[in-house]
Every structure is written in structure tokens, then in C-alpha cells.
N, CA and C of each residue as an Amber inpcrd file, in Angstrom:
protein
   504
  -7.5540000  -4.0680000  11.8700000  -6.7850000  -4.5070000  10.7090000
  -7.3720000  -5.8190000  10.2100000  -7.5290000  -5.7550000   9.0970000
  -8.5320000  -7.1450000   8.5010000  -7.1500000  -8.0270000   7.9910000
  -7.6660000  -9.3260000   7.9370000  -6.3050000 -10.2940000   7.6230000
  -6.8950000 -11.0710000   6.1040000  -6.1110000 -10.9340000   5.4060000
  -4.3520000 -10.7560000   5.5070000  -4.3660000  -9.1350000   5.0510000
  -2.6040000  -8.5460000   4.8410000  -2.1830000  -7.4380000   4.9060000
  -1.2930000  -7.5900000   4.3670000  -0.8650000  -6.7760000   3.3850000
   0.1600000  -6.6770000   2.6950000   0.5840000  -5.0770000   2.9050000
   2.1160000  -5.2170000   3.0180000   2.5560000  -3.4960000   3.3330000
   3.8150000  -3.2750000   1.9320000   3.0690000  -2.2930000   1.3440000
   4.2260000  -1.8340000   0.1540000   5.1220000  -1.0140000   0.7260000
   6.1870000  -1.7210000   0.5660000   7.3800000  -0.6810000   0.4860000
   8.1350000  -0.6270000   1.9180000   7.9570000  -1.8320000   2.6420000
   8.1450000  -2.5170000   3.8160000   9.1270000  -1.2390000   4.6600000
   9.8760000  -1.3200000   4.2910000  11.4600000  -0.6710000   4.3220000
  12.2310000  -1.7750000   6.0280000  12.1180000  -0.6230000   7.4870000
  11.8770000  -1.7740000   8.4710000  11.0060000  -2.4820000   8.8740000
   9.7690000  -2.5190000   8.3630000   9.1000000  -3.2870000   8.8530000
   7.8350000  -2.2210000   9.3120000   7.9490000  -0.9760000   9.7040000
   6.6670000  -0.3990000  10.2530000   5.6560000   0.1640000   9.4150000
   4.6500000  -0.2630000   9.3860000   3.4280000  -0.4100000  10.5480000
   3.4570000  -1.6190000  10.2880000   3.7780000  -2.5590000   9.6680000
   3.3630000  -4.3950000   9.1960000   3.6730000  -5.4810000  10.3260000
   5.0120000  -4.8400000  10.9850000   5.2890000  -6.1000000  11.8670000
   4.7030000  -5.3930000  12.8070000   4.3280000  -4.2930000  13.2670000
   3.9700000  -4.2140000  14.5970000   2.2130000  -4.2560000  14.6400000
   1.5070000  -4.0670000  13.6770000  -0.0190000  -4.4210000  13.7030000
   0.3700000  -6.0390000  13.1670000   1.0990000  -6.8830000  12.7960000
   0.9720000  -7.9650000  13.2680000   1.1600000  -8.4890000  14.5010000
   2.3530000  -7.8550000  15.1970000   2.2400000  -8.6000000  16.5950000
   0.7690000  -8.4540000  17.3650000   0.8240000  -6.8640000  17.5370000
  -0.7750000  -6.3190000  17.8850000  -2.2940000  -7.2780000  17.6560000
  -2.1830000  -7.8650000  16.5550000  -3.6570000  -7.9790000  15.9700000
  -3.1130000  -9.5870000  15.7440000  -2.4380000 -10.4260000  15.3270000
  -2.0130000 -11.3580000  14.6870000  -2.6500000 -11.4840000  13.0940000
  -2.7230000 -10.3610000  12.7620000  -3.0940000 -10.7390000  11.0800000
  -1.5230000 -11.5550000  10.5050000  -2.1600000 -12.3960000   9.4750000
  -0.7830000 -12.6030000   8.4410000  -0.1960000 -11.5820000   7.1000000
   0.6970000 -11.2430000   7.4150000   1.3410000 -10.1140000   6.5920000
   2.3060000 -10.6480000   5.6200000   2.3180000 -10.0460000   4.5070000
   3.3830000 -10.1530000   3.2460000   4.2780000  -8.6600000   2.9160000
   4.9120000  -8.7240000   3.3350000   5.8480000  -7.3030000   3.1380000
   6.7530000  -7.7320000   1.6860000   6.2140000  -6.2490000   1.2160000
   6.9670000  -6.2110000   0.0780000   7.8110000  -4.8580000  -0.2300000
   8.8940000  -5.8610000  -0.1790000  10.0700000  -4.7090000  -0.6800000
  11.2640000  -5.4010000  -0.9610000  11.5510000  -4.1440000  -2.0410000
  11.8580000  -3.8160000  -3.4110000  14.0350000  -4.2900000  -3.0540000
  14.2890000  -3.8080000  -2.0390000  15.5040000  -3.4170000  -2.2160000
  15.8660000  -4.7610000  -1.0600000  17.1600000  -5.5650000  -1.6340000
  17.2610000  -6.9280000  -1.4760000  17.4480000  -7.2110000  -0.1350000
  18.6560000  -6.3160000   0.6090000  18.8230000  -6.4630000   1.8230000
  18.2920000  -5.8410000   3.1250000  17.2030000  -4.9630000   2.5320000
  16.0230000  -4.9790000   3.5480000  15.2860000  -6.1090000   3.6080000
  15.0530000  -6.7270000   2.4810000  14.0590000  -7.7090000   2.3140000
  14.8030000  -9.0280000   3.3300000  15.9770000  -8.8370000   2.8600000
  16.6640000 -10.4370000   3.8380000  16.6820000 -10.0560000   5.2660000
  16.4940000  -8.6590000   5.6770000  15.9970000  -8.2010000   7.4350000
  15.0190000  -8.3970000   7.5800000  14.0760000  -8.3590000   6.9650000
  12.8300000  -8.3520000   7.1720000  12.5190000 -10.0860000   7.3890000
  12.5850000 -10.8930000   6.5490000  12.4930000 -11.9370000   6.4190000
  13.0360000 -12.0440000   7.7480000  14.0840000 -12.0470000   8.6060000
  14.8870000 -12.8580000   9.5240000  14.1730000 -11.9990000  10.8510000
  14.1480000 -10.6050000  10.9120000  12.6850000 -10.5100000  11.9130000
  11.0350000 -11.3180000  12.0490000  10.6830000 -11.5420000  11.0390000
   9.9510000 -12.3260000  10.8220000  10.2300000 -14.1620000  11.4480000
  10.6140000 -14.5600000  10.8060000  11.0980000 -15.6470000  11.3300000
  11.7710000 -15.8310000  12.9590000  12.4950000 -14.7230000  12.8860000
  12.7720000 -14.7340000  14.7490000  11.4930000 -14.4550000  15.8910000
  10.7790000 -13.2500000  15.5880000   9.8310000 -13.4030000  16.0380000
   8.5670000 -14.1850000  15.9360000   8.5920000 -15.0760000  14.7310000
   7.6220000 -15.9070000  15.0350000   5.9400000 -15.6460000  14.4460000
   6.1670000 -14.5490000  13.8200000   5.5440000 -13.7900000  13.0920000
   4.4900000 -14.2650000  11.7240000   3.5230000 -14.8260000  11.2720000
   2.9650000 -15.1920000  10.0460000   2.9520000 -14.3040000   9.3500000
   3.7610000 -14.7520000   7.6500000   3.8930000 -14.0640000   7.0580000
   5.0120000 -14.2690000   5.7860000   5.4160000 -13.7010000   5.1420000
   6.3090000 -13.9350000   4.0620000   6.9710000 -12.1610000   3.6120000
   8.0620000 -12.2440000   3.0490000   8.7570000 -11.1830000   2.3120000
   8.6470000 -11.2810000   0.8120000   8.1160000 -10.4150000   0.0540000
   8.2250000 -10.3910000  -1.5470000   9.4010000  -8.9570000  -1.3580000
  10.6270000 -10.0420000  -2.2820000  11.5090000  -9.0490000  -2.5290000
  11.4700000  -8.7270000  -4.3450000  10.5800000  -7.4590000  -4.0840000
  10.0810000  -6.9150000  -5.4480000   9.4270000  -5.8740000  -5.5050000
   9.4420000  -5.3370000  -6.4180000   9.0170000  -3.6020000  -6.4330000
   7.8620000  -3.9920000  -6.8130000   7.1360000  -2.9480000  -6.1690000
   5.3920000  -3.3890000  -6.3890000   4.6600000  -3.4960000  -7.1590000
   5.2950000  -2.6200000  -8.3860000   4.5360000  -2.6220000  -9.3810000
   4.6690000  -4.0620000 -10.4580000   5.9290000  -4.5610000 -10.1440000
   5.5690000  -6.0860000 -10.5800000   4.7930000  -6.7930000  -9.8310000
   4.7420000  -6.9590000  -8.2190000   4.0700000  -7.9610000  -7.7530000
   2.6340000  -7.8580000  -7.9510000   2.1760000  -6.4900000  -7.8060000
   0.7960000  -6.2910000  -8.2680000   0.0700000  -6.9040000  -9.3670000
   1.3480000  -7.7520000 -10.3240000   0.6870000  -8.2970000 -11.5690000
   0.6220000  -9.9000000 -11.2610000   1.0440000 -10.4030000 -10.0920000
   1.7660000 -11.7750000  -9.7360000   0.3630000 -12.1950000  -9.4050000
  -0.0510000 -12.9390000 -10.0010000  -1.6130000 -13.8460000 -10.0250000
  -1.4310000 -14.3020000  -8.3870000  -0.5850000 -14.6330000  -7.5150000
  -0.6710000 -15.1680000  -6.3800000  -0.8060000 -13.9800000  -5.1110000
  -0.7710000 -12.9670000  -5.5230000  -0.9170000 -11.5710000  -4.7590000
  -1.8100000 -10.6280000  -5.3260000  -1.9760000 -11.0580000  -6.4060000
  -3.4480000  -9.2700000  -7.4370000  -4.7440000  -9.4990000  -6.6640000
  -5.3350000  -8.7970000  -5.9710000  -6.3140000  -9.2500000  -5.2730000
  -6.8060000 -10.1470000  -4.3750000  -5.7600000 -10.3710000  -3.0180000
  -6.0830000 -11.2440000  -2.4120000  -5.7360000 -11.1570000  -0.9790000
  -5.6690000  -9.6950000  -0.6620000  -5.3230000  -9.0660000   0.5970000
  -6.8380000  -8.4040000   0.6440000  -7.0360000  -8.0780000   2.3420000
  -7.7650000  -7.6740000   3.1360000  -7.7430000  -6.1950000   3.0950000
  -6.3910000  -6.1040000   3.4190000  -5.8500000  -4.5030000   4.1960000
  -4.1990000  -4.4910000   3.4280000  -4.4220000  -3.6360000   3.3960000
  -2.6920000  -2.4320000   2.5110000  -2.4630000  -1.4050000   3.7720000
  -1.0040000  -1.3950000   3.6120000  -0.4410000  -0.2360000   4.2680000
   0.7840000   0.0020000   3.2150000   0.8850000   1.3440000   3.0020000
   2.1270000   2.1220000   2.8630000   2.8130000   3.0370000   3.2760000
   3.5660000   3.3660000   3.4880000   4.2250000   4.1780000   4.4020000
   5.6540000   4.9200000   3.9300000   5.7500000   6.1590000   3.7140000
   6.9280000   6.6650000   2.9830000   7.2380000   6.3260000   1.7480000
   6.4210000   5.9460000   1.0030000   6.5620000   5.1190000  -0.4990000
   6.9270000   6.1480000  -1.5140000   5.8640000   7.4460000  -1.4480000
   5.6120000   7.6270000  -3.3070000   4.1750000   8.6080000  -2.1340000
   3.8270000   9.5670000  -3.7570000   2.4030000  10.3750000  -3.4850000
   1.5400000   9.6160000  -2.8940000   0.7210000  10.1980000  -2.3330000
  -0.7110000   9.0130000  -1.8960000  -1.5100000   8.5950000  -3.4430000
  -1.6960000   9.5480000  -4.4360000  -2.1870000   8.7090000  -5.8450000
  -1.1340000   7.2420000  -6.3840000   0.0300000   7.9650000  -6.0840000
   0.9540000   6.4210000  -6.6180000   0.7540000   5.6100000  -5.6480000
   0.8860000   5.9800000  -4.4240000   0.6260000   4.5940000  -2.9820000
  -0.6350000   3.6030000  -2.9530000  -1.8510000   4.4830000  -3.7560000
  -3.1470000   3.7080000  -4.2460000  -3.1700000   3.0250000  -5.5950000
  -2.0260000   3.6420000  -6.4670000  -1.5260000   2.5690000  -7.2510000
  -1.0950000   1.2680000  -7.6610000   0.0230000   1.5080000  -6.1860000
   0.5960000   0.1810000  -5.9540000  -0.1560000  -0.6040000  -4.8830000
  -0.9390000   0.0350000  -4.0530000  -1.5010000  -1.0210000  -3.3800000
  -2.8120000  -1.7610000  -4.0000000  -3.6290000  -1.3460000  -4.7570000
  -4.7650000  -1.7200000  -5.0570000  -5.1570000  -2.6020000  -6.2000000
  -4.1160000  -2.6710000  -6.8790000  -4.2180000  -4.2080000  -7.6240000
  -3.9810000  -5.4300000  -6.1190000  -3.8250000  -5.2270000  -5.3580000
  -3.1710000  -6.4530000  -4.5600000  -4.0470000  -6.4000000  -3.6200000
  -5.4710000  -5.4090000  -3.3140000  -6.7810000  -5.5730000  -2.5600000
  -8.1840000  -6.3810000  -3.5120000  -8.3660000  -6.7540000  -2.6330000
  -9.7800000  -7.7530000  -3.2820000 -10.8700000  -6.6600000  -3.3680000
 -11.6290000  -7.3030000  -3.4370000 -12.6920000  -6.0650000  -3.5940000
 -13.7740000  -6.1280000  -2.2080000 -13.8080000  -5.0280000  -1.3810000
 -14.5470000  -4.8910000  -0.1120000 -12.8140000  -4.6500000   1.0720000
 -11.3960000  -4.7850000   0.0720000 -10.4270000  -4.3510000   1.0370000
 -10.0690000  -2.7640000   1.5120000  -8.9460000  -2.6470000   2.3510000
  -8.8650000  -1.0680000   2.7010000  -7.2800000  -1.1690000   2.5980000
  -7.1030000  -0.2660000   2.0850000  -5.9930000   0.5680000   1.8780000
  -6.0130000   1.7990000   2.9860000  -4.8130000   1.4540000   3.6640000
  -4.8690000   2.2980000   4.4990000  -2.8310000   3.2540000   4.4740000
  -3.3590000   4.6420000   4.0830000  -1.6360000   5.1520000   3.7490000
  -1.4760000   6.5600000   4.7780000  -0.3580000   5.9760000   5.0810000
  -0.2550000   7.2000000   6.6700000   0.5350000   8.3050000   5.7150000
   0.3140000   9.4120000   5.7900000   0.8110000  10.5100000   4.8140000
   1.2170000  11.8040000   6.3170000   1.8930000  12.9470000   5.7250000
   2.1870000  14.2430000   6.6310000   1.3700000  14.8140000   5.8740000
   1.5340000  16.0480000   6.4680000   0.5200000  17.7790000   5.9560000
  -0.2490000  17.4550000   4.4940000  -0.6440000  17.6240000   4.3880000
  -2.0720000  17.8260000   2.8090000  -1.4310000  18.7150000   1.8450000
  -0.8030000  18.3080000   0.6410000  -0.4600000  19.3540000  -0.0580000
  -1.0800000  20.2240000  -1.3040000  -1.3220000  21.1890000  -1.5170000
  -2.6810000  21.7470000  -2.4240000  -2.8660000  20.8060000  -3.6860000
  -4.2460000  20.3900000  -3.9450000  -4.6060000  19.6290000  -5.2030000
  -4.3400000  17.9420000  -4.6460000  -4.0300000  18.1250000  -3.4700000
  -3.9080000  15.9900000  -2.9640000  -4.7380000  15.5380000  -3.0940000
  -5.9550000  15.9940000  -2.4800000  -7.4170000  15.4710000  -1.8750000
  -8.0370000  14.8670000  -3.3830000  -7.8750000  16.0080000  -4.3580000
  -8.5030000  16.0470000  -5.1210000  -7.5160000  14.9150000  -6.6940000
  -6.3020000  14.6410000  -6.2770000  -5.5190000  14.2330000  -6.7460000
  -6.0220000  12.1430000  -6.6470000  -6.3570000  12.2590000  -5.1640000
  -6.4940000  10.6080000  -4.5750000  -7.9360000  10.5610000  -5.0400000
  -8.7300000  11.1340000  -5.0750000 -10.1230000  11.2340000  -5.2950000
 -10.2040000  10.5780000  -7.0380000  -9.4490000  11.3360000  -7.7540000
  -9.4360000  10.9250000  -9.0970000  -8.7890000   9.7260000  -9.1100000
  -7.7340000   9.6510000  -8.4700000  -7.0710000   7.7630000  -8.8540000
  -7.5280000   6.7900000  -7.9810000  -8.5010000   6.9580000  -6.9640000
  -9.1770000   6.1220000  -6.3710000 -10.1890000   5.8410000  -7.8560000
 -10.9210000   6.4980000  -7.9590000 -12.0440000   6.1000000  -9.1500000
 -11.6210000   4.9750000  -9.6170000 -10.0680000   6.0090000 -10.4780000
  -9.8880000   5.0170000 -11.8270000  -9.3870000   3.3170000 -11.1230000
  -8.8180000   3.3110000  -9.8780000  -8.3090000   2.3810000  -9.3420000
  -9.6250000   1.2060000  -8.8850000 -10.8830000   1.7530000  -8.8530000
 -11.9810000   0.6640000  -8.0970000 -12.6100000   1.0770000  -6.9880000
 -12.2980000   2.3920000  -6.3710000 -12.4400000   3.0000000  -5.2110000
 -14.0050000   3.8280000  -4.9130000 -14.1020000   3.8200000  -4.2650000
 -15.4830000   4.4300000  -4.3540000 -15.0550000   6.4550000  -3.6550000
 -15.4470000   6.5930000  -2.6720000 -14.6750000   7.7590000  -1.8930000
 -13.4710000   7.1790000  -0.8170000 -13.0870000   8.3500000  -0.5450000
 -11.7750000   8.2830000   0.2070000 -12.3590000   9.0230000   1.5290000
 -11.7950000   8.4760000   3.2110000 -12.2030000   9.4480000   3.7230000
 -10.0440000   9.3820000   4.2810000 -10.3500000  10.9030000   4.9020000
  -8.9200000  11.1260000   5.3830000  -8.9900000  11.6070000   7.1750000
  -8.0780000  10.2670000   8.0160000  -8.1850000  10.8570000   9.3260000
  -7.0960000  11.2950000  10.0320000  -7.6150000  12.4270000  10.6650000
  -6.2150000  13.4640000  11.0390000  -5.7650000  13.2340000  12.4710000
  -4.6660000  13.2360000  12.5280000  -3.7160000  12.4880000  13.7060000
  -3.3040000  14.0300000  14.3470000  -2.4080000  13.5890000  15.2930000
  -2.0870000  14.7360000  16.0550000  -0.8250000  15.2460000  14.8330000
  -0.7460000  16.7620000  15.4170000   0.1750000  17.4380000  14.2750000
  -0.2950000  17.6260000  12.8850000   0.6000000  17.1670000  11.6240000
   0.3160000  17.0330000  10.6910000  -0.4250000  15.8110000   9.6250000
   0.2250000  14.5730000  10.6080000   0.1350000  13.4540000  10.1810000
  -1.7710000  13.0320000   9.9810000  -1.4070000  12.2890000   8.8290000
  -2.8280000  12.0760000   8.5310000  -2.9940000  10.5070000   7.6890000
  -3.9020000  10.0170000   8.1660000  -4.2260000   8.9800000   7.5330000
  -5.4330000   8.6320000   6.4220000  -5.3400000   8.5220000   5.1010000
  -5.6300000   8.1320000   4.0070000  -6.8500000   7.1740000   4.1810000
  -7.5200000   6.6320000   4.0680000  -8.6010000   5.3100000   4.0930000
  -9.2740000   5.2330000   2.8180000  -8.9800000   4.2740000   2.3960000
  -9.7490000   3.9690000   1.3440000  -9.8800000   2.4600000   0.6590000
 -11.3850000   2.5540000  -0.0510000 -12.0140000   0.6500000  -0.0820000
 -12.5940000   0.5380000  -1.2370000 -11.6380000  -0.5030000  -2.1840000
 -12.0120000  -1.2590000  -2.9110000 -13.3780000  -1.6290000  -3.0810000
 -13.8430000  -0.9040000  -4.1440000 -15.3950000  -1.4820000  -4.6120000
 -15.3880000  -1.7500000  -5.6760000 -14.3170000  -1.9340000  -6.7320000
 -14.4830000  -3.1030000  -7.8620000 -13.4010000  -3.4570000  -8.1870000
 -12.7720000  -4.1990000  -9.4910000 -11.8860000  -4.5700000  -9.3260000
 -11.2070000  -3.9800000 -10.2280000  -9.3020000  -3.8660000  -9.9690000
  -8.7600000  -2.6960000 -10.6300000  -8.1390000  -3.1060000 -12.1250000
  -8.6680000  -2.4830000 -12.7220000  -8.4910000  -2.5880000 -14.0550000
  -6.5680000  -3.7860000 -14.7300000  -6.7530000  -4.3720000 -15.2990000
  -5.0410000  -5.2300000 -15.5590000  -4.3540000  -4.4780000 -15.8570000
  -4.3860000  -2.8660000 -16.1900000  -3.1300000  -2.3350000 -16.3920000
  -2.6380000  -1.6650000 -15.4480000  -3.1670000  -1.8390000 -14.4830000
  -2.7640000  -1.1090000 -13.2000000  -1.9470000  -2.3620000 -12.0830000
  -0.8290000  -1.8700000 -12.1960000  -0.2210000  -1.0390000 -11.7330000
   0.9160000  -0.9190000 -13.2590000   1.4040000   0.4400000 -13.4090000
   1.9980000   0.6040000 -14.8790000   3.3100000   0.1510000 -14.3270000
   4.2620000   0.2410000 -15.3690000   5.5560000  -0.5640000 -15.1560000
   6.2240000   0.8540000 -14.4460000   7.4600000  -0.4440000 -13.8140000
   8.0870000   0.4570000 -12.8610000   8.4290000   1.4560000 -13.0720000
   8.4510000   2.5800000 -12.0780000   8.6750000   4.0550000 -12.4630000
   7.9540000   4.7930000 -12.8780000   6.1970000   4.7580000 -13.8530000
   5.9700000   5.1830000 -14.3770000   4.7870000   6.0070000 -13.3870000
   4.0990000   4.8860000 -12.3460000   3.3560000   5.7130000 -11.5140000
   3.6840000   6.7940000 -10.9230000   4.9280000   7.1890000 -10.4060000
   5.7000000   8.1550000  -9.7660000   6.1840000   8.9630000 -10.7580000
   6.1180000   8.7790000 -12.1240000   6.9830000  10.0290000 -12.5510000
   5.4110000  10.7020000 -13.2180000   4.2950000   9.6130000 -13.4500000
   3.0570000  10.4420000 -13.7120000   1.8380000   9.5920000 -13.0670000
   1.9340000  10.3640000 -12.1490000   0.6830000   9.7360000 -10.6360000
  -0.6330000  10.0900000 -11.6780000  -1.2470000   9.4540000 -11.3530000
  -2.7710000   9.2560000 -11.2510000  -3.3140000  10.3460000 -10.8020000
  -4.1340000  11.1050000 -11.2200000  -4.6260000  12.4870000 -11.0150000
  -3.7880000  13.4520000 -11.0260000  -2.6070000  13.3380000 -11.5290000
  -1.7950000  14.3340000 -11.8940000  -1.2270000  15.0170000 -10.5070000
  -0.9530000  14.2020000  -9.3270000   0.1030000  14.7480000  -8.2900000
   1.3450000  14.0690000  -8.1750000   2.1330000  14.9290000  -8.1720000
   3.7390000  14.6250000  -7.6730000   3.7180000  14.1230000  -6.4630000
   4.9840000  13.5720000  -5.9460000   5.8180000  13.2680000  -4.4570000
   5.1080000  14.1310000  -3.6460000   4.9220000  13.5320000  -2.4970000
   4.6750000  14.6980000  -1.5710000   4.2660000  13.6050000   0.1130000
């Protein structure tokens, strides 16, 4: 895990607080919904943890000059499609960062779905690594920088993802 790390869409805290304890990167969890965000914050602080809470939906912070490009490593987790999850994370990677999004089963047209909004996002290829079962992990790295209209205003990535995939 390269430092720093920012995790969209925090919810409890996993994978962010626990590859911080693991690794000691400094993490910024961001999420959206207020009184997760005030748990999160107070795990943080109890454990001792480097790091901060943005209580804000991502697609604003992605525009916040103090977060657009200035993370290492992304995680998301249960967010949105993997095209919207490279949405919201990749205004907020520098360029040479990884986005990394833990996803279940592959659903027809995904591959080819992340492939197209990696492009438009700065991405070069995507590779995808497969876990036990279904679960699979996403990888993908910033090789330029992502265009200012990205990330679109709230709601809009999810109701029309980037390469044209739905939820999943």
C-alpha cells in the first residue's frame, strides 16, 4: 500500500483502517453520510491512527484542490460499479497512483466497461486479481492526469457510469 490513501466511501472503516494499522500509511476516509463519518473519526483518534475523515460525498471532494491529486493509493469498497468507483477515486490519485477496488463475480460487459473509463479517467490498462470464490480485485494506475470535469456532480456517475455499466 503506497502512502498516503484515501478510501471512498469509508462506511466502517474497511479496508482503510486496517491496511493502516498493517502498513502505517496515512489515510483520509471519505464518507458521505455524517454519522459514520463522526465513527470513523473517533476510531481513528482512539486508535491512534494517522489520518483524517472528509465528511463528503466524493464527487465533491474530488474537486477540493487539497485532495484532487494527491494520494498514492485509493480503495473502494461497496460504493457504486467499478466504472463509477474509478470515477470517484481518480481525480484524488496523482499521477503514477493505484486505485485499488475489491469487487464480487464479473458481470457481462464490466471488463470492458472499466477499460473504457479508465482511458477517459488517465488510466492506462487495468489488470484484475482473482481472490478465492468470486471476489476479485480491480488494479489500476494513473498515467495522466484526470481531466476537471471528472468527477460529474453528485449522482450523475451512478445513474450514467462511464462506459456505459450499471451497479453491479
Amino acid at each position: 500500500m503506497r502512502d498516503p490513501l484515501v478510501d471512498v466511501g469509508s462506511g466502517g472503516g474497511f479496508p482503510a483502517i486496517v491496511l493502516a494499522i498493517a502498513t502505517g500509511v496515512n489515510v483520509t476516509l471519505i464518507e458521505s453520510v455524517r454519522k459514520k463519518a463522526d465513527f470513523l473519526a473517533r476510531v481513528l483518534a482512539e486508535l491512534g491512527i494517522a489520518g483524517r475523515v472528509v465528511a463528503e460525498r466524493a464527487e465533491i471532494a474530488g474537486h477540493d484542490p487539497h485532495l484532487r491529486e494527491t494520494f498514492a493509493s485509493a480503495t473502494a469498497r461497496a460504493v457504486a460499479s467499478a466504472p463509477v468507483c474509478l470515477e470517484l477515486t481518480f481525480p484524488l490519485l496523482r499521477v503514477g497512483g493505484i486505485a485499488l477496488l475489491q469487487r464480487g463475480a464479473a458481470e457481462p460487459g464490466e471488463q470492458a466497461a472499466v477499460e473504457d473509463a479508465a482511458l477517459v479517467l488517465g488510466a492506462g490498462t487495468t489488470e484484475v486479481v482473482t481472490l478465492a470464490g468470486n471476489r476479485r480485485i480491480v488494479l489500476a494506475t494513473k498515467q495522466a492526469p484526470t481531466q476537471s470535469r471528472f468527477p460529474r456532480r453528485p449522482g450523475i456517475p451512478e445513474r450514467r457510469p462511464l462506459g456505459g455499466h450499471g451497479r453491479g
